[in-house]
N, C-alpha and C positions, 0 to 999 in steps of 0.2 A: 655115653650116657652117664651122667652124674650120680655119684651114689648119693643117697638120702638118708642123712642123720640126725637123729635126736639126739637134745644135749640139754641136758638137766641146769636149767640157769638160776633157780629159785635164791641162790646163794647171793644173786645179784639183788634183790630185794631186802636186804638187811647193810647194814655200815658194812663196808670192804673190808675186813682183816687179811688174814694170809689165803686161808680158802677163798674168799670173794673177789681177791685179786689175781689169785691162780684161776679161777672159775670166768672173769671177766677175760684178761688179757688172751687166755685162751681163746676164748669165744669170738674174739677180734680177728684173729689170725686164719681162726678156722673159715670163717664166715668171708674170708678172703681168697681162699685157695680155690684155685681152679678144679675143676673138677668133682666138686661136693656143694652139694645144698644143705647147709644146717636148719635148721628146725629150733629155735627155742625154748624150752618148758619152763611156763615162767609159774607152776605151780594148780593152775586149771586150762593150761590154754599154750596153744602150740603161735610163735612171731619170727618170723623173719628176722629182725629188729634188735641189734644187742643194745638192751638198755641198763643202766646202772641207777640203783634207786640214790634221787639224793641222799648226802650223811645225814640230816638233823632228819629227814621221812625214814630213814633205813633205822635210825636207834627209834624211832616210836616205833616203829613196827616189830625192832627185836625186843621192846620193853612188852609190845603190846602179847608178842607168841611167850615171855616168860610169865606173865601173870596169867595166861591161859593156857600153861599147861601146869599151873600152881595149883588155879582153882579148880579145872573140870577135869573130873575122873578120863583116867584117858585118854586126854586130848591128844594127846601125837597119837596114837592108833588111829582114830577116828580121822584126823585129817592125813596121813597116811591113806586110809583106804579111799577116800575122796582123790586122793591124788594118783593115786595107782590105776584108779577107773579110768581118771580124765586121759593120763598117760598113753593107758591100752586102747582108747580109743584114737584119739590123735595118730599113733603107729599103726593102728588099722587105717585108714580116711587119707590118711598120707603115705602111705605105699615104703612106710621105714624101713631100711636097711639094716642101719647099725643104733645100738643105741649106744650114747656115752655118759657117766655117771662122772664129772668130775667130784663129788664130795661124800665118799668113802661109802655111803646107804643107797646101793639099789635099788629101784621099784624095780617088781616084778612084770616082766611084758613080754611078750612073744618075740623078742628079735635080739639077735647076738649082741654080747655084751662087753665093752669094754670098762674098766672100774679102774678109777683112780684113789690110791689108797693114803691121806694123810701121814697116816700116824696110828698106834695103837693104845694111846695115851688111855682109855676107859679101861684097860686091861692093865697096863704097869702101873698106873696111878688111878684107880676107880674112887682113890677121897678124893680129889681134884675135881672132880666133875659131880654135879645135880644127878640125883639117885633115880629120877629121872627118864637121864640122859644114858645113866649105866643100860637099865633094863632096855629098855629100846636099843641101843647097840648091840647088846649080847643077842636079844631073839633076832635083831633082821639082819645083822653084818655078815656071819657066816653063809648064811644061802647063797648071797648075791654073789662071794668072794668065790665060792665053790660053780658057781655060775656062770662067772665072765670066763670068756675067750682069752682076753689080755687084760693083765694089771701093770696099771702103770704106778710107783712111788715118786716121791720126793727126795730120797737118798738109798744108797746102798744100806743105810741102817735102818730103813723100814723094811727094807726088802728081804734082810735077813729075821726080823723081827718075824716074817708072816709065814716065811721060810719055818723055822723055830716053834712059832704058834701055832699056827695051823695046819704044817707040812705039803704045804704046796711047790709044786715041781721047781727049782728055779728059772727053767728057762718059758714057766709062763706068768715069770715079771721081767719087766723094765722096770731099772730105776733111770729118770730124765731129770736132774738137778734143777730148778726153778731158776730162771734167765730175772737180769735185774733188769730196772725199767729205766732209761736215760734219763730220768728227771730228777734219780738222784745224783748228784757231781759234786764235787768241788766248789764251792762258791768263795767270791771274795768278797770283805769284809763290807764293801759298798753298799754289793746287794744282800748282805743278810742285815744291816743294822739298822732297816728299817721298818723292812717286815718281822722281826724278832719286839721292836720297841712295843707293839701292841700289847705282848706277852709278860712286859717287863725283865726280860732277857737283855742280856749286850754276849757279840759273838765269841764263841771258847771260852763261855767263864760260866759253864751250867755243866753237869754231870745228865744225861740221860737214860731213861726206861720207853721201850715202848714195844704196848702188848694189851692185850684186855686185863681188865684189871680183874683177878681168878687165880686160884691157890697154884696153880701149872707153874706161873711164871715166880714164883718166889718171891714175892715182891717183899713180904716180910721178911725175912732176913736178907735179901736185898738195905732196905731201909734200915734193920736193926745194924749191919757193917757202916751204911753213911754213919748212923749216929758217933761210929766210933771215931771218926776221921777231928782231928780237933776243931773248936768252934772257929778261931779262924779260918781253918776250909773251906768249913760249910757255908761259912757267909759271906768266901767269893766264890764260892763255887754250891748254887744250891740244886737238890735232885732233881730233877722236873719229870711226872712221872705224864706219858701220853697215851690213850688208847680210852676205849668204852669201857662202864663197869659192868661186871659181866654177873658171877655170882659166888654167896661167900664170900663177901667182903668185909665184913665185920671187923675180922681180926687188921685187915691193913687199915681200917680208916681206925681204927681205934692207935695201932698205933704213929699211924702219919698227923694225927689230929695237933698233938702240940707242934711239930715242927711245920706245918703249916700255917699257923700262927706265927711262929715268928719269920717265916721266909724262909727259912732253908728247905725248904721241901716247896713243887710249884704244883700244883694238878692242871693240867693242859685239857683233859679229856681228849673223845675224839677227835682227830683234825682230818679236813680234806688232802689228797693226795700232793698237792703241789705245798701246803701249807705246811703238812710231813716232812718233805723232802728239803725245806728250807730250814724249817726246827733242828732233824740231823744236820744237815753240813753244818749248823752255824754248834753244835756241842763241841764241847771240850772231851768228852767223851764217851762210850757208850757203855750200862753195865745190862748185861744179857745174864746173869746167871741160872737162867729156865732149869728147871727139875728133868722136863722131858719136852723134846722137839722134834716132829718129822723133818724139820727142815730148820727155819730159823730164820724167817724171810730178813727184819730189823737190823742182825747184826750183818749180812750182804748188802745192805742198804748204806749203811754207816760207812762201812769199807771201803764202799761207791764215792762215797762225798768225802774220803781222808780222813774219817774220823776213827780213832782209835776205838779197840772194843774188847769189855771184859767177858767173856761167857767160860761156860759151866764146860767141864770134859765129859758128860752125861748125854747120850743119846748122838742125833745128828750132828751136834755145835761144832767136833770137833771135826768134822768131815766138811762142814761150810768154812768156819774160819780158819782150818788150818794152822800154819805158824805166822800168821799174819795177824793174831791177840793175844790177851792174854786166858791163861783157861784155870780155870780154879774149879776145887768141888766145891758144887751148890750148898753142898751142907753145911760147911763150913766158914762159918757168918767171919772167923777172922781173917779165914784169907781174900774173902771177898773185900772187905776191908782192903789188907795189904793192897790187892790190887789196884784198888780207886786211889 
């Protein structure tokens, strides 16, 4: 007999970042394996079906959940308990075994629980994140965490993280490393210079960022070290920053603003996954230096495709990339520098 699981997919409804792609590929695999029937929650409603919302639907929909939970009091509570209803009922009507939570906020529902834990990023770094998004994490993370059965993380550095914080047994985490996806590789020059020409790119002659654009990834002093680099650098080599904007951004457009003007700086925004994976191979190199990371999916990715990579010795970076980058502290706007 099959066991029957629910699996929290809502994550697929928004642009794929590192959750949406953990949340997706997951869902692929599962929804393959013998012996289990997944269940989808795609937020009021239980599908079969792993679907991924397109990128240009997925950022209207993430733009449309930040300006509603700007304006209406409450609104993550309130759709919170909308969804927690639809959930418990779906896991009644469908005879649920297990539930699984891939993105860190449990709903509350009658059936064992397994929880997959990012990152504690709202707790090491709560200026990083919409105040928001703090309060909500602090009242509903702990219940669920103390809940599950089994947690799984991202790295041994979250796992001691929740070990640490919250004092939970070690032996009811797993840490499982996040597997990279074959599409990013090595490419040769042929096939990147003409999918790059759109961008106004030519191959290995760009510096890369890629992350949501959000006070997490540093992008400021990220971009305060390019500036340091001298002007011929920059103008064969300019930073090309990739990802959604997310929030608080003020301070980086204010100051990416003139170097965007004159080219040395590219803003790419969102890209689709195959689109991604040819922007990295075709970099001259990758500068990662995040504040804080459960994982770091970007610079695994880079790695993937031979491209070199700068990241931070803060958090998971240095449990991903190893002796295989280079690692500077984040803070430190002149070694990030040196390093590029």
């Amino acid at each position: 007999m099959n066991m029957r699981v629910a699996y929290n997919a809502r994550a697929l409804s928004g642009p794929l970042t590192g959750v949406g792609q953990y949340t997706y590929q997951l869902a692929l695999r599962l929804a393959a394996m013998q012996g289990l029937e997944l269940f989808l929650f795609y937020g009021s409603r239980f599908e079969r079906k792993v679907e991924a919302m397109s990128g240009r639907a997925g950022l209207n929909r993430m733009k449309a959940r930040q300006l509603g939970r700007r304006f209406v009091p409450f609104a993550y509570d309130l759709v919170r308990a909308w969804r927690q209803l639809a959930l418990a009922r779906g896991v009644r009507s469908e005879r649920i075994e297990l539930y699984h939570e891939p993105n860190t906020l449990a709903l509350d529902v009658d059936a064992p629980l397994v929880l997959t834990v990012h990152d504690l990023s709202w707790i090491r770094h709560p200026e990083t994140h919409p105040a928001e998004r703090v309060r909500a994490m602090n009242k509903y993370f702990e219940p669920g965490l103390r809940r599950a059965r089994l947690v799984l993380t991202d790295s041994e550095f979250v796992k001691r993280e929740i070990v640490e914080v919250f004092g939970i047994a070690p032996e009811r985490i797993r840490a499982i490393p996040i597997g990279m996806d074959p599409i990013f590789r090595p490419l040769h020059e042929g096939e990147l210079q003409s999918a790059l020409r759109p961008h106004g790119l030519r191959p290995k002659s760009y510096l890369l960022n890629v992350g949501t654009l959000e006070p997490r990834k540093n992008l400021e002093r990220t971009v305060r070290a390019y500036t340091l680099l001298p002007r011929p650098l920059r103008e064969q080599f300019p930073l090309v920053l990739v990802g959604a904007s997310g929030w608080r951004t003020q301070g980086i457009e204010s100051v990416i603003g003139p170097l965007v003007a004159r080219g040395e700086v590219k803003v790419l925004g969102y890209l689709a996954r195959e689109e991604l994976a040819t922007v990295t191979a075709g970099a001259a190199a990758m500068a990662y230096p995040s504040l804080y990371e459960g994982f770091g999916l970007p610079p695994l990715e880079a790695m993937g495709c031979g491209v070199p990579v700068i990241a931070s010795t803060s958090s998971s970076l240095p449990e991903v990339v190893g002796d295989a980058g280079l690692l500077v502290d984040p803070l430190d706007v002149d070694a990030i520098a040196s390093a590029m």
